[in-house]
C-alpha positions as CSV (number, residue, x, y, z in Angstrom):
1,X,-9.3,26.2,-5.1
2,X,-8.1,23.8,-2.5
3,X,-10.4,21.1,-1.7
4,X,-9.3,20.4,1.8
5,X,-8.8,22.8,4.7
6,X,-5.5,21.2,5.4
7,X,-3.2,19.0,3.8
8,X,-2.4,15.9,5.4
9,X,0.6,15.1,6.6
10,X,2.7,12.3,7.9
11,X,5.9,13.0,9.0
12,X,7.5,9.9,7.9
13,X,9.4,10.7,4.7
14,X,8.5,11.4,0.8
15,X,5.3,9.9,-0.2
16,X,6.3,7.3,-3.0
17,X,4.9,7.5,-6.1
18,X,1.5,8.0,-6.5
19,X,-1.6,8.3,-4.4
20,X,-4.3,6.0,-5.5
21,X,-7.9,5.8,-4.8
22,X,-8.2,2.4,-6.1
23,X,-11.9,3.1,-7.3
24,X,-13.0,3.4,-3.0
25,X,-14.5,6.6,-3.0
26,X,-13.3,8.6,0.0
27,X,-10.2,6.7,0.8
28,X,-6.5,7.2,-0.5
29,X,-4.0,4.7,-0.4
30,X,-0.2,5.4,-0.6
31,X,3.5,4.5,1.0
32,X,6.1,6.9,2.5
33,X,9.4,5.8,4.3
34,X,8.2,3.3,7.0
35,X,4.7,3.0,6.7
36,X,1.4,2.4,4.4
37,X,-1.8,5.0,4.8
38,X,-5.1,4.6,4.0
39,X,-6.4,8.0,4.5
40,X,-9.9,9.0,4.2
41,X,-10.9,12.3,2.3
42,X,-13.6,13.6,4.3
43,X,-15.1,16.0,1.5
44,X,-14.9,20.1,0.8
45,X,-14.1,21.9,3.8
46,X,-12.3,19.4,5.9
47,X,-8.7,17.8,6.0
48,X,-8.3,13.9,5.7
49,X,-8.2,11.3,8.3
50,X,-6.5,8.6,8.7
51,X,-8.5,5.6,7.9
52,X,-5.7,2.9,9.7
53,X,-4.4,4.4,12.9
54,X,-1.8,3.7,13.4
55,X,-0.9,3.3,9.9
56,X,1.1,-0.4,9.5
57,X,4.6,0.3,9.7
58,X,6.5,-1.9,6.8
59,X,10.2,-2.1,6.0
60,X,10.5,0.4,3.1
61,X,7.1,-0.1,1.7
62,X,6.3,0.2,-2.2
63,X,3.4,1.8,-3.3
64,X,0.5,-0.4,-2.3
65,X,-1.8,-2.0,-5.2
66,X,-5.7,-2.0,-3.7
67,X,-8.1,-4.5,-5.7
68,X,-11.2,-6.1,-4.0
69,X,-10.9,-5.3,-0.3
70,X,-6.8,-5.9,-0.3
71,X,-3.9,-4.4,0.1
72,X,-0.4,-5.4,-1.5
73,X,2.8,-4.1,-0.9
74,X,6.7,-5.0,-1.7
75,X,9.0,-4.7,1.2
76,X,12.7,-4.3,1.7
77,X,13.3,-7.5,3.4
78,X,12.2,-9.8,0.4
79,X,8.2,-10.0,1.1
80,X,5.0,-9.6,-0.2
81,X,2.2,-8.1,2.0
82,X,-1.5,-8.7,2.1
83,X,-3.8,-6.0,4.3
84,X,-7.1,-5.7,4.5
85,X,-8.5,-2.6,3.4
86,X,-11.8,-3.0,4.6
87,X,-11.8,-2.3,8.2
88,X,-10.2,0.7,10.1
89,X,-8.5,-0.9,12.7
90,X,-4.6,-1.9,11.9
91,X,-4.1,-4.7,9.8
92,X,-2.0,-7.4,10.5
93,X,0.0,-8.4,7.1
94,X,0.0,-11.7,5.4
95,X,3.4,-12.4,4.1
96,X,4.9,-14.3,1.2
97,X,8.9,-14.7,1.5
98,X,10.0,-14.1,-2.0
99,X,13.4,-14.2,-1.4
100,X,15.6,-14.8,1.5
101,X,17.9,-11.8,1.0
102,X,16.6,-8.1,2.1
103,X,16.2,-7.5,-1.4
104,X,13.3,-4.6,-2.3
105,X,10.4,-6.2,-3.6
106,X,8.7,-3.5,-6.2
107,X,4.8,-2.0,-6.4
108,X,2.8,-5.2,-7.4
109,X,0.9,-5.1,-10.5
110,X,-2.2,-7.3,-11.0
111,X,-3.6,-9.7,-13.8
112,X,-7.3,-9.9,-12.8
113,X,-7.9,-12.7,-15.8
114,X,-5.5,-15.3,-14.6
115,X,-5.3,-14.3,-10.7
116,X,-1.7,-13.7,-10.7
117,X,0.4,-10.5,-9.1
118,X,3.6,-10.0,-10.3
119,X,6.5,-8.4,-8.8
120,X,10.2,-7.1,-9.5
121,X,13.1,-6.6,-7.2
122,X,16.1,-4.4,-7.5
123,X,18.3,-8.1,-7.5
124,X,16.7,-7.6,-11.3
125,X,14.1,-11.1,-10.9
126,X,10.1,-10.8,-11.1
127,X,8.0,-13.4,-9.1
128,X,4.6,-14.6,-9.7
129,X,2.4,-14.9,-7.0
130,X,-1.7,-16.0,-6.8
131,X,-3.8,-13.6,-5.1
132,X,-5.4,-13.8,-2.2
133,X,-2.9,-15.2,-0.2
């Protein structure tokens, strides 16, 4: 059976990879063409909300990692952003220029142990980066 009255839509494009809960309960993180969502699954017999309205809109956005109240995400013009996934109103990103071509910067994966993110790009380099930023 389906779990929510509705599905959610966004009408911006193929949602990228996966969704992710990132261990939050109720709320779904995820990219499509422009933007990052953090939706909010309001339980059996509703349809989810958007948690960040309006959602932030990125330059081709990777999927976002969440990990203790954060967002990261890749972009296609060479950065890597910081949200905050704590509050509902629209975050304002925290950038780190990784390169200064529009190169895509990849989904960010995270070594908790030494504090480090690391990230690809299609230019074929991976960047190191200490977290939070």
């Amino acid at each position: 059976t389906f779990k929510w009255t509705k599905p959610f839509g966004t009408g911006d494009g193929p949602v990228r990879s996966l969704v992710w809960s990132a261990g939050t309960g109720s709320r779904l993180f995820f990219s499509t063409t422009t933007k990052t969502w953090a939706i909010t699954d309001n339980g059996a017999g509703t349809a989810p909300t958007a948690y960040w309205v309006p959602p932030p809109v990125i330059s081709s956005p990777s999927n976002p990692l969440v990990y203790v109240g954060k967002a990261y995400i890749g972009t296609g013009m060479g950065q890597l952003l910081q949200l905050d996934a704590t509050t509902s109103t629209p975050p304002t990103p925290l950038g780190v220029a990784l390169t200064m071509s529009p190169e895509q910067i990849g989904r960010p994966t995270m070594d908790t142990q030494t504090g480090v993110i690391y990230v690809g790009t299609d230019g074929g380099t991976v960047y190191a980066v200490t977290y939070p930023f």
